[in-house]
N, C-alpha and C positions, 0 to 999 in steps of 0.2 A: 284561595289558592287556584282553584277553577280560572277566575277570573283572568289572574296572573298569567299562565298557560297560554287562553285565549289569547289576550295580547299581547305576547312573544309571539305566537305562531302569526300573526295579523301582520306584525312588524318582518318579520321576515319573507312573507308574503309579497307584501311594497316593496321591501328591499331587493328581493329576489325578481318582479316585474322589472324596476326602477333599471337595473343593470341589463336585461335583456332587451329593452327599449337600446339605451345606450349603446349596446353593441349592436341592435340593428342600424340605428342610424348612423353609428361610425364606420358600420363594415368591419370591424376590426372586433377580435376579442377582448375585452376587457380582463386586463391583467391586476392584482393586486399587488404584486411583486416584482420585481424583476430586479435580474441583477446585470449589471453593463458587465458588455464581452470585450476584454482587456485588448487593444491591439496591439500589445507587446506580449501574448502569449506566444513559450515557448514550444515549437513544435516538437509530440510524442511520438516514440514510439512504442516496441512491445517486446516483451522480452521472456523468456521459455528457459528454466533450468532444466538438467537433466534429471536431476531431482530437486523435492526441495527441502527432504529432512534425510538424517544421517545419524548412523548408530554405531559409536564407534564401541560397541560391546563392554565387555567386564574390562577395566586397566588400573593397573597399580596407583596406588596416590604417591604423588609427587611427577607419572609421569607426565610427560608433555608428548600430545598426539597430534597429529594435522592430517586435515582433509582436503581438496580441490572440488568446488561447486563449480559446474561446470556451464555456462551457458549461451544460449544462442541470441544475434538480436534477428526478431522473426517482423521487424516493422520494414519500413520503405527509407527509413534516413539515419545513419549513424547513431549509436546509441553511445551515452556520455553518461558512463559511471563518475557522481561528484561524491559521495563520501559513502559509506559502510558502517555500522554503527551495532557493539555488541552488547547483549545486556547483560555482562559483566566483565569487568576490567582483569580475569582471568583465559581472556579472550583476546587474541591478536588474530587481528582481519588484514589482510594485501588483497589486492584487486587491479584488474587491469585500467590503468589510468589514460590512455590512449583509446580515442573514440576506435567501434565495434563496426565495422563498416555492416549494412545488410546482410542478411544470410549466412556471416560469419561468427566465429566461437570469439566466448574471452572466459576469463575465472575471478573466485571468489575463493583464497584462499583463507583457510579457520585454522589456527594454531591453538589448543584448549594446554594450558597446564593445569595440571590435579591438584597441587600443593595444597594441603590444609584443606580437601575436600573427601567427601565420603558418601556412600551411599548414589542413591541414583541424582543424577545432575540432567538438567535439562537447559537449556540456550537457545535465544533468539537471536538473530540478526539481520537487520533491516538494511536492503539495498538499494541506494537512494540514485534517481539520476534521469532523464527525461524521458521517464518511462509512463505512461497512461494512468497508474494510478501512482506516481511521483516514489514510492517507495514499493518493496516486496519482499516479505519474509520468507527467511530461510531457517533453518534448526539443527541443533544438534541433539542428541543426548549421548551420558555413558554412563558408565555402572563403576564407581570407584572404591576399591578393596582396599 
């Protein structure tokens, strides 16, 4: 087993010489990876709610409540909400469909119906559109009597 050890450590040794040779003489770092940068990437920006979770408190079941998320684009180039996506289909999302010029407001409107639900509820909804990390969540909860 000893032995074993030794000549792991020996081999990586070489290996670890072997590559730094290499990149002396390339001048260049020695990558093992890389992954090619798309030239049809589309340019991000960055985008700031006012908030990003919401408590719409104790409400009756069956009612239906809405909220307005409200947010800013805080990049350099128009920002272009493409879709909104909730995790569960008791969830109607509207949003501003018309690009966000810089420095200015738009919304994410959340319609929750309670029907057939009870207890504490809680919702995600992801906002999808040429923003830096391509999506970003938002939430809800309420308390349904």
């Amino acid at each position: 087993m000893k032995r074993v050890v030794i000549i792991v450590f020996i081999g990586l040794l070489i290996c670890t010489a072997i590559l730094y040779f290499l990149q002396k003489k390339t001048n260049k770092p020695f990558v093992l990876y890389s992954r090619p940068i798309s030239s049809n990437a589309e340019p991000t920006t960055s985008i700031e709610f006012s908030e990003y979770k919401f408590d719409f408190g104790y409400i009756k079941m069956g009612d239906t409540v809405s909220h307005d998320f409200i947010f800013k684009n805080t990049g350099n180039i128009p920002l272009i909400i493409n879709k909104v996506t909730a995790s569960c289909g008791c969830t109607i999302t509207e949003y501003t469909t018309e690009p966000v010029l810089p420095s200015k407001f738009g919304r994410v409107s959340v319609r929750f119906n309670s029907s057939n639900k009870s207890g504490s509820q809680f919702y995600n909804i992801l906002v999808h559109g040429n923003i830096i990390n391509r999506s970003i969540p938002i939430s809800f909860r309420a308390f349904v009597e």
